[in-house]
C-alpha positions, -999 to 999 in steps of 0.1 A, spaced: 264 182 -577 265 147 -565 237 135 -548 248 120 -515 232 100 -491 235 98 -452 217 81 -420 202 109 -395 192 91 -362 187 105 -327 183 89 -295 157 104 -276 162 93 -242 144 120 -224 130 118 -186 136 77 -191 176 84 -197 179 102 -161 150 81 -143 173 50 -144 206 57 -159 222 87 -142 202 89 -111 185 125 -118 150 111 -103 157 138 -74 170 161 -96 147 189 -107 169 206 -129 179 173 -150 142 165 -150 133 197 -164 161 197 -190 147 160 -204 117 178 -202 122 203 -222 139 177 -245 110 160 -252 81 191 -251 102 218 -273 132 197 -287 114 169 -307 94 197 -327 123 222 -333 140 189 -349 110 179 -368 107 213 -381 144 211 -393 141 177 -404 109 188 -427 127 220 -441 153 202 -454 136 168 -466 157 143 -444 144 107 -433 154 103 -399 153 69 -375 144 83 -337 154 53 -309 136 61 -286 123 45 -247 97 30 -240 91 55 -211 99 82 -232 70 67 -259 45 64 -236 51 104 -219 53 120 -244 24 105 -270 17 138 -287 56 145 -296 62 109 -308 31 107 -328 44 137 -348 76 119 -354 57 89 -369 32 109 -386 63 125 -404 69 86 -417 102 84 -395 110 55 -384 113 43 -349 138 22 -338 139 8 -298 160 17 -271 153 4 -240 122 9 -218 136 34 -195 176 36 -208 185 1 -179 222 -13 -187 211 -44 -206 242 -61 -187 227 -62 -154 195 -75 -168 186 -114 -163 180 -125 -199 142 -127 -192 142 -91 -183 160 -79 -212 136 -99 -235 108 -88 -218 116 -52 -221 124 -54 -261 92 -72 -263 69 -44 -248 89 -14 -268 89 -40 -301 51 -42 -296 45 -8 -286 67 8 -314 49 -13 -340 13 -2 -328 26 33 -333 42 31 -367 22 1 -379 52 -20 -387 78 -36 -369 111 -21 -355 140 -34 -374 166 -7 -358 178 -9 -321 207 13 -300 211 -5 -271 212 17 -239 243 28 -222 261 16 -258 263 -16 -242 248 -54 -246 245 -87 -227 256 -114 -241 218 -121 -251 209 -88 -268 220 -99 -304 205 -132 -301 174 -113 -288 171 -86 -311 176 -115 -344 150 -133 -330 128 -103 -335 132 -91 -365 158 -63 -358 183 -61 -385 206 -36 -374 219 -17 -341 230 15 -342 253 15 -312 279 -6 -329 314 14 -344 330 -17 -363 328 5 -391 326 45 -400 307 44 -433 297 4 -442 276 -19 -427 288 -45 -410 280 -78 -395 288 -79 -357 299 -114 -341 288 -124 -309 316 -133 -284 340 -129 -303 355 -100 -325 339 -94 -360 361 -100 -392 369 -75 -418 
């Protein structure tokens, strides 16, 4: 049989996806399902994820990160990488560019205190970017985003303002 490789990631947006991006923050019933999501969903996928021997990347909030320490520790005690997502899923387009730097500098620093390294992964929130996301996330070390679908099955370099070449 032929070995084949493939690239398992998960955003794990949690409370922070609903807090911000869909308005649940009244909502018991989508708090409680992000809840959930982070309490009993993160370990059932671990648990999968160790049965069967797969590396994973996990992009996950800031927000998310800090509530739920114990859950995310396990993720980077199982060596997965951690890529960032945001601080608490905001739509990088209405961000002023300082805001949107200051929120992937506070998850880059807080994701590399956790794992011990540096992110290099990001998937922007809401699948979209500013005009200054790219520039942002090169000038701190990320060297891919996940949220880009040039491409099916090879990488690809993405232009900014302007469409990338084949």
């Amino acid at each position: 049989m032929t070995k084949k490789e493939i690239f398992v990631a998960y955003d794990v947006d949690v409370v922070a996806g609903w807090l911000v991006s869909y308005g649940g923050q009244d909502s018991p019933h989508d708090i409680s399902r992000r809840a959930l999501a982070g309490e009993v969903g993160i370990p059932r996928l671990l648990k999968l994820f160790r049965k069967y021997k797969l590396k994973t990347t996990w992009f996950i909030p800031r927000h998310s990160i800090e509530s739920f320490r114990e859950q995310v520790e396990e993720v980077v005690k199982d060596e997965k990488e951690l890529g960032t997502h945001g601080y608490s899923h905001e739509n990088p387009v209405r961000l002023s560019p300082e805001q949107e730097e200051e929120i992937l500098v506070k998850s880059y620093k807080l994701i590399k205190e956790d794992q011990g390294i540096p992110p290099v992964g990001d998937t922007a929130p809401w699948w979209k970017m500013s005009q200054n996301t790219v520039p942002l996330l090169l000038k701190y070390g990320c060297r891919y985003d996940r949220s880009m679908a040039d491409n099916d099955f090879q990488p690809f370099y993405a232009g900014v303002g302007r469409p990338s070449r084949r």
